[in-house]
PAPA-554677 format. One record per residue (C-alpha): residue number from 1; residue in one letter; y, z, x. Coordinates in steps of 0.05 Angstrom, whole numbers. Layout:
BEGIN
<site resi="NUM" resn="a" py="Y" pz="Z" px="X"/>
...
end
This chain:
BEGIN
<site resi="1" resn="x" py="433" pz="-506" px="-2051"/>
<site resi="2" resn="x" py="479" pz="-548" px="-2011"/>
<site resi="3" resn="x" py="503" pz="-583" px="-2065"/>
<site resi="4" resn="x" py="518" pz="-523" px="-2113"/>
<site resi="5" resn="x" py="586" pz="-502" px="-2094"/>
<site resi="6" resn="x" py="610" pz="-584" px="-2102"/>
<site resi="7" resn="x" py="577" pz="-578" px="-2174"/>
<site resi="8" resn="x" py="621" pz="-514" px="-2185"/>
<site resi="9" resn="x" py="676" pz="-538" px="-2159"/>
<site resi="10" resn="x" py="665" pz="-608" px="-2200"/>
<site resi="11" resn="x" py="650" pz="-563" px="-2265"/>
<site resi="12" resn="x" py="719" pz="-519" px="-2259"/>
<site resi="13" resn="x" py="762" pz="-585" px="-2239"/>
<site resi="14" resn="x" py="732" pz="-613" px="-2308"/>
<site resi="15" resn="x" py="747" pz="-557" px="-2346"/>
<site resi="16" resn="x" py="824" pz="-553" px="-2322"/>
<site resi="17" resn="x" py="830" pz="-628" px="-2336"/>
<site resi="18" resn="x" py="799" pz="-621" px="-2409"/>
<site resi="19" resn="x" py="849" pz="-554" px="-2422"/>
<site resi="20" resn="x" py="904" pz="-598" px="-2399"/>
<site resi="21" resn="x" py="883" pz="-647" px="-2446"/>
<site resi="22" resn="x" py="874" pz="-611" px="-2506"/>
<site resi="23" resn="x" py="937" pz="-561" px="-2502"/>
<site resi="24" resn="x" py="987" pz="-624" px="-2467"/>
<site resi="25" resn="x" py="959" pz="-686" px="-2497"/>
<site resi="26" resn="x" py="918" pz="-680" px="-2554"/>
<site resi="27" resn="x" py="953" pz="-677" px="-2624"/>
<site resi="28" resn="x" py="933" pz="-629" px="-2675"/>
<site resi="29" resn="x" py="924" pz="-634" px="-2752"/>
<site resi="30" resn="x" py="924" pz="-556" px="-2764"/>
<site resi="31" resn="x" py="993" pz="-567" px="-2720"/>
<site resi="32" resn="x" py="1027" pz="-618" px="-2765"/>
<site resi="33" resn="x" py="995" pz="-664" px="-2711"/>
<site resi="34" resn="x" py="1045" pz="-629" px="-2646"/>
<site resi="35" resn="x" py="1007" pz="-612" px="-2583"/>
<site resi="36" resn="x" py="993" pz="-531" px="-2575"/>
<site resi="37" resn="x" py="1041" pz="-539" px="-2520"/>
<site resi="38" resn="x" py="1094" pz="-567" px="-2564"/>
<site resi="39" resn="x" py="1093" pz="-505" px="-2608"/>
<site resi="40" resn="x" py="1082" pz="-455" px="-2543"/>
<site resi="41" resn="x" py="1142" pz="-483" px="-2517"/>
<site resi="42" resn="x" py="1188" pz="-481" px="-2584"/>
<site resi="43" resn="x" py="1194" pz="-571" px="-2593"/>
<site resi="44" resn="x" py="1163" pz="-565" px="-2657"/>
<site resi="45" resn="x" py="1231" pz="-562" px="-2698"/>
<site resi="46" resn="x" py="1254" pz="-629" px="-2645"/>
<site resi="47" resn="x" py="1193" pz="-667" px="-2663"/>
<site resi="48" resn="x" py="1197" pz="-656" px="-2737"/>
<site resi="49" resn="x" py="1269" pz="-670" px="-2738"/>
<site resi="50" resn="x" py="1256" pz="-738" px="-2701"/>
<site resi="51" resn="x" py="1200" pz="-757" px="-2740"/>
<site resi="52" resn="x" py="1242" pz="-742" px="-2807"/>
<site resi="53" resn="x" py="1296" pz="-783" px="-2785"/>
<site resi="54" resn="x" py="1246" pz="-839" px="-2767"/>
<site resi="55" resn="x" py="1212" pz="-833" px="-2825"/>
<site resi="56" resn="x" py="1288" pz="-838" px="-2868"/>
<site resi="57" resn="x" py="1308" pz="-898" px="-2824"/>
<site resi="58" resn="x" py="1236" pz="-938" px="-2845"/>
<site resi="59" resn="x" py="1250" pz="-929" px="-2916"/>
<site resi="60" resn="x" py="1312" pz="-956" px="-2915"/>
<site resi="61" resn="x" py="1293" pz="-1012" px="-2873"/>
<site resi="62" resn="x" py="1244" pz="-1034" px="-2919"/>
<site resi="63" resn="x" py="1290" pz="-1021" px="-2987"/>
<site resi="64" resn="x" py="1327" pz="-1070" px="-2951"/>
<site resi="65" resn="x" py="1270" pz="-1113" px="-2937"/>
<site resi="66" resn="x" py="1248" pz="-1117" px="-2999"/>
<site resi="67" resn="x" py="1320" pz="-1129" px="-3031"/>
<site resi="68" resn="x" py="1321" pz="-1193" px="-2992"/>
<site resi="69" resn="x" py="1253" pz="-1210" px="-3004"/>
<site resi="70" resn="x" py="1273" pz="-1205" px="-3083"/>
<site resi="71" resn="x" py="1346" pz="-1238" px="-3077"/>
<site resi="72" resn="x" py="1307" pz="-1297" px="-3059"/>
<site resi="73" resn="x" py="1251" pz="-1311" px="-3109"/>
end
């Protein structure tokens, strides 16, 4: 029985790390692909805001693209 309070303690530090994980790190689909933690803590409005703009800033990189690729054929 010696070893049954290391596998406890082994078990619970797995279980924090694997919380951690999923509410910190891990994106979510049901989300809009934000971490729980992102919408706990109010960043979803930042994060869709940045990714809009990102998004906006693509497209117009490759309309311009794509006008140059044209203008020279």
């Amino acid at each position: 029985m010696s070893r049954a309070p290391g596998l406890f303690r082994d078990g619970q530090k797995a279980i924090r790390q694997f919380v951690d994980y999923y509410n910190h790190q891990r994106y979510h689909e049901s989300l809009d692909n934000v971490t729980p933690a992102d919408m706990f803590y109010g960043r979803y409005e930042e994060i869709m805001g940045r990714r809009q703009l990102i998004k906006q800033q693509t497209l117009q990189r490759r309309k311009e693209e794509n006008l140059i690729v044209c203008s020279a054929h």
